[in-house]
C-alpha positions in Angstrom: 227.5 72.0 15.9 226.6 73.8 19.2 223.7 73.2 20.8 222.2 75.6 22.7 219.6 74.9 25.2 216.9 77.3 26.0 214.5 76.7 29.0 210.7 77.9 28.3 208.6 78.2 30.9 204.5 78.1 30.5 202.3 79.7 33.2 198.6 78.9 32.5 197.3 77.7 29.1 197.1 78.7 25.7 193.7 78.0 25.1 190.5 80.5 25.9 191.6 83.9 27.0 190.1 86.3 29.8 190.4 87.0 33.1 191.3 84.0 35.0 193.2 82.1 32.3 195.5 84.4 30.7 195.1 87.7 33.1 195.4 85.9 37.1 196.9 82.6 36.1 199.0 83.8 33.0 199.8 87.7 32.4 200.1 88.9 36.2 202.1 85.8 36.9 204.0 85.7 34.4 205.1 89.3 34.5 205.3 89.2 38.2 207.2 86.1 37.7 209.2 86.4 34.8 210.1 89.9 34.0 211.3 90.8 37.1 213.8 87.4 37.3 214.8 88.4 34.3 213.2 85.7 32.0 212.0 87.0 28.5 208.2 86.8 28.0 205.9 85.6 25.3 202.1 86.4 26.1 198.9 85.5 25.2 196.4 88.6 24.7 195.2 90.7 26.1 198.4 91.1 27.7 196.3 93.6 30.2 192.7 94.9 31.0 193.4 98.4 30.3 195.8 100.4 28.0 198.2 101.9 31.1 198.6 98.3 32.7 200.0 97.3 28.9 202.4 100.0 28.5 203.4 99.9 32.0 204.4 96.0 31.0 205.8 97.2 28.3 208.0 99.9 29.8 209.3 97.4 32.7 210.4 94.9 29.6 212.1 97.4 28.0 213.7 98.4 31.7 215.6 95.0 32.3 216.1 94.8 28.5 214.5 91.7 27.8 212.6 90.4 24.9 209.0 90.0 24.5 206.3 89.0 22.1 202.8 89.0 22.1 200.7 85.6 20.2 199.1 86.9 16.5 197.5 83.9 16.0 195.1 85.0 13.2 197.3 86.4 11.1 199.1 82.7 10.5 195.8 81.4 9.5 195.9 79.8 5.7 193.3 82.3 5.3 194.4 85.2 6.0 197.8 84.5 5.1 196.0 84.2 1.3 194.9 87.5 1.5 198.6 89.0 2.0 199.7 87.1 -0.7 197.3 88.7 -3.0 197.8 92.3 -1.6 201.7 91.4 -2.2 200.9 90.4 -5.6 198.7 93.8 -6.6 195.5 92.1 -7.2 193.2 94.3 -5.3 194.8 96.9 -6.8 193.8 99.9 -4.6 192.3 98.6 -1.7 188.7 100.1 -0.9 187.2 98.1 1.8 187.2 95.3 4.0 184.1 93.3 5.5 184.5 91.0 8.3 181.8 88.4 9.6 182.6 86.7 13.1 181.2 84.7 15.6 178.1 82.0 16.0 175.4 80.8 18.5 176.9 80.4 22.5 174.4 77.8 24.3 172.7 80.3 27.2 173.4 77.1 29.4 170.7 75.5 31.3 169.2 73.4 28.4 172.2 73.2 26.5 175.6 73.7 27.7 177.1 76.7 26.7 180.4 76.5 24.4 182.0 79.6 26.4 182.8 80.0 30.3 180.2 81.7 32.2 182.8 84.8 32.8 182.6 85.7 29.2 179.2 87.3 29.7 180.1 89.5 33.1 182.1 92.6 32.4 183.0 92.8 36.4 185.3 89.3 35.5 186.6 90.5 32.1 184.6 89.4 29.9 182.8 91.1 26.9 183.6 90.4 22.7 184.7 93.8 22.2 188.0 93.0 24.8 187.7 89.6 23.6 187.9 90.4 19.5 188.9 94.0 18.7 192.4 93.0 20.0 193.0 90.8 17.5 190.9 92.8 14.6 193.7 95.4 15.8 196.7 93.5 14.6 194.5 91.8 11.5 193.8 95.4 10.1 197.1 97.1 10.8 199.2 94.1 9.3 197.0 92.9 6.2 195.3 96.2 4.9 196.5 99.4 6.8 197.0 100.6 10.4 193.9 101.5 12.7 193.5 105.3 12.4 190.2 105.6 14.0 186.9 103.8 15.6 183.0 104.1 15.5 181.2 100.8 17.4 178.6 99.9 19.2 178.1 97.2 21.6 175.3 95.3 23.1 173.8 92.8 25.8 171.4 90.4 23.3 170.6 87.5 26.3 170.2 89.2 29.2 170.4 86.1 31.6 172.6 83.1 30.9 173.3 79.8 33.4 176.7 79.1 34.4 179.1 75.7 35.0 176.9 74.7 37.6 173.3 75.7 36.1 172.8 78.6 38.2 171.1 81.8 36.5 173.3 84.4 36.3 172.9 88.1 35.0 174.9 88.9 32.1 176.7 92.2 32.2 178.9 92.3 28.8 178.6 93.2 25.2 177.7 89.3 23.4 177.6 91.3 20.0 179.7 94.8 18.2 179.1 96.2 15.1 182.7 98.4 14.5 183.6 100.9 11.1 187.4 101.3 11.5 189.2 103.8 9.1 192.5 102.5 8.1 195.4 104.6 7.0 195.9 105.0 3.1 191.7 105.4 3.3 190.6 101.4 3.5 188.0 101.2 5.4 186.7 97.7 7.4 183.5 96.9 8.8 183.6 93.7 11.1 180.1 92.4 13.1 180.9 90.1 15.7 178.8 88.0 17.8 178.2 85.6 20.0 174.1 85.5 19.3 174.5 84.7 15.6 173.7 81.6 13.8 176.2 81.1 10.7 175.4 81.5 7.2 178.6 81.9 6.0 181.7 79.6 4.6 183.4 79.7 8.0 183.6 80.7 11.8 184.9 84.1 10.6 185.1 85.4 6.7 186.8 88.2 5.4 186.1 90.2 2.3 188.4 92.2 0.4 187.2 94.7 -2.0 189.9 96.6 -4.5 189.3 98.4 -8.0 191.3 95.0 -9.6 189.7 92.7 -7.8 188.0 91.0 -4.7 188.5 88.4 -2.4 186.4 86.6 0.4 188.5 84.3 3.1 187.8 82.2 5.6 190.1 79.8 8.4 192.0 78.4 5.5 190.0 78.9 2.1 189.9 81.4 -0.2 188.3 82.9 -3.4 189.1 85.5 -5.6 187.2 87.3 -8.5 189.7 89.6 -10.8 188.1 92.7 -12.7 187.9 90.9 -16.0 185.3 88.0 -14.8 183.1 90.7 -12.5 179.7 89.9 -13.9 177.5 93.2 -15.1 174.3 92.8 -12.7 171.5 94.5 -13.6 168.7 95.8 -11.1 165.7 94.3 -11.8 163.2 93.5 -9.1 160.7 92.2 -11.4 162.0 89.3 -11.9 163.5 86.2 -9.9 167.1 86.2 -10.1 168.5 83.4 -12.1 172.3 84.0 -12.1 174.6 81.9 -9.5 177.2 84.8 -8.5 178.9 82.2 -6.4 179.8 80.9 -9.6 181.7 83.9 -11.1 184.5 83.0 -8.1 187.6 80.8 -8.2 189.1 79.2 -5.4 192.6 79.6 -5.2 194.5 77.3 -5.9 196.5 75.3 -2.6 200.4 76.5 -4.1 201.5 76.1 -0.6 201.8 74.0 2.4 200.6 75.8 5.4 202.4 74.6 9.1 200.5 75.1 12.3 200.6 78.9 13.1 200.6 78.9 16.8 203.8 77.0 16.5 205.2 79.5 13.7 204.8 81.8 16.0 206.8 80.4 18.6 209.9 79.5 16.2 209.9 83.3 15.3 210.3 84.2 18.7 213.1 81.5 19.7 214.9 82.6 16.4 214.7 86.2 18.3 215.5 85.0 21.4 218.5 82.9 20.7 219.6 84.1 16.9 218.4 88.2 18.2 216.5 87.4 14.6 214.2 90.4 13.8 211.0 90.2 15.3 207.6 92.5 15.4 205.0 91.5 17.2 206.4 92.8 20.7 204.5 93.7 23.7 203.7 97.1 21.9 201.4 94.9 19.4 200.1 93.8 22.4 199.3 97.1 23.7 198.1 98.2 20.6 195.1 95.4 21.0 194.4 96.7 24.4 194.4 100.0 23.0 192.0 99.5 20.1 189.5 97.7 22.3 189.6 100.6 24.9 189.0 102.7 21.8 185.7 100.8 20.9 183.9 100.8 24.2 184.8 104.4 24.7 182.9 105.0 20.9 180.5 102.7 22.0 179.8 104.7 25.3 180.5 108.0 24.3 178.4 107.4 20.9 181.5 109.3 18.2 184.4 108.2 16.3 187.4 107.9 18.4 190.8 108.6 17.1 193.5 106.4 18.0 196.8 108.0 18.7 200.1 106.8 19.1 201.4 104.6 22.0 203.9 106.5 24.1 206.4 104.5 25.9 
């Protein structure tokens, strides 16, 4: 057997994502850095601030004809990787909607230390959660229920004031919460809230529910629960009186047939395999740029208050 040795080099971390972690420390140097010696490149999103810096990325990959990939962490979550088993099996049936729930309460700082860095919360540094999130809704939606066709959102600025690492007062400048409709192709359409200034009543961090004419389905991280056609309870409308039936009964959990590996490192077995094997591989720096697109997409809707179409990426 022949070994082959591959050398990987890591610029930054893999941990919270933004401006000086993935964009300064990681993106620019690695592109800088790697691209242009000739070194394929596996990124972190965003892989840029703004839609032209992605493609032009993209373009200068494609120019020394190396490969590239872009991290998709969600979509190897147990979770979510329950929901495409069930859309592979037909039990949604035809898909009608899908309902996302993010986010939880970030400490302001001062009292109580905040759980996210103080750049997060000033749009000058790169912060905001519609950069921060829609790039991943982006490859979530076009890879579990239909690709991104369009985009109505709106963002706002909840906690005006928030205290950085230091306990200085700051003012805060990004979007902490988003409310976006997208419209999928094949006529799905997803809601997903998102916020940073909401305390959870949910299952998880982050739930998604999946509503089709056979049957629905609600996941979380790594759980998730189904209800088929045949065991939909018949609710009746009756303010009257106090509700006495347990709908969180009529669900099933399904069941664990599985085993589920650590995705992040998934990931980077898929893209050695491409690397080394030239196994097929998708998530490219154009899925990358996609995320960047989407995002750029919302905070247009958001400022320009109307849908907004999202076209295809030239490169």
């Amino acid at each position: 057997m022949t070994t082959q040795r591959l050398g990987v080099i890591m610029n930054g971390v893999t941990g919270r994502m933004g401006l000086n972690q993935h964009l300064i420390r990681s993106i620019i140097a690695i592109r800088d850095k790697a691209i242009n010696a000739g070194k394929h490149v596996y990124c972190e999103k965003p892989i840029a601030t703004n839609l032209d810096e992605a493609v032009a990325v993209l373009r200068l990959a494609a120019s020394k004809g190396l490969k590239h990939g872009t991290v998709q962490d969600k979509l190897f979550l147990p979770g979510l990787k329950k929901l495409a088993f069930l859309r592979d099996s037909g039990f949604f049936g035809r898909m009608l909607s899908v309902r996302g729930e993010f986010g939880y309460w970030v400490f302001e700082g001062g009292w109580q230390e905040a759980q996210r860095p103080s750049w997060n919360y000033r749009s000058e540094d790169g912060g905001g959660i519609i950069l921060d999130m829609v790039c991943h809704w982006r490859y979530v939606l076009d890879n579990l229920f239909g690709e991104v066709e369009s985009v109505s959102c709106l963002g706002t600025t909840d906690i005006p004031e928030r205290f950085d690492e230091k306990g200085n007062k700051y003012k805060a400048t990004a979007d902490d919460s988003a409310y976006a409709t997208f419209r999928l192709k094949g006529g799905v359409i997803a809601h997903i809230n998102m916020s940073w200034v909401t305390r959870v009543y949910r299952d998880d961090l982050v739930t998604f529910q999946v509503d089709g004419t056979h049957g629905s389905a609600v996941a979380g991280l790594t759980d998730c629960i189904i209800q088929a056609r045949q065991a939909t309870p018949r609710p009746v409308w009756n303010p009257d009186e106090k509700r006495t039936h347990d709908f969180y009964a009529d669900w099933q959990t399904l069941p664990e047939n599985s085993s589920y590996d650590n995705g992040f490192k998934e990931q980077w077995e898929m893209f050695i395999r491409h690397v080394c094997e030239d196994a097929a591989y998708k998530y490219t720096l154009l899925e990358g740029a996609k995320g960047v697109q989407l995002a750029e997409c919302a905070l247009q809707s958001w400022r320009e208050r109307r849908w907004i179409d999202v076209e295809p990426i030239r490169v």
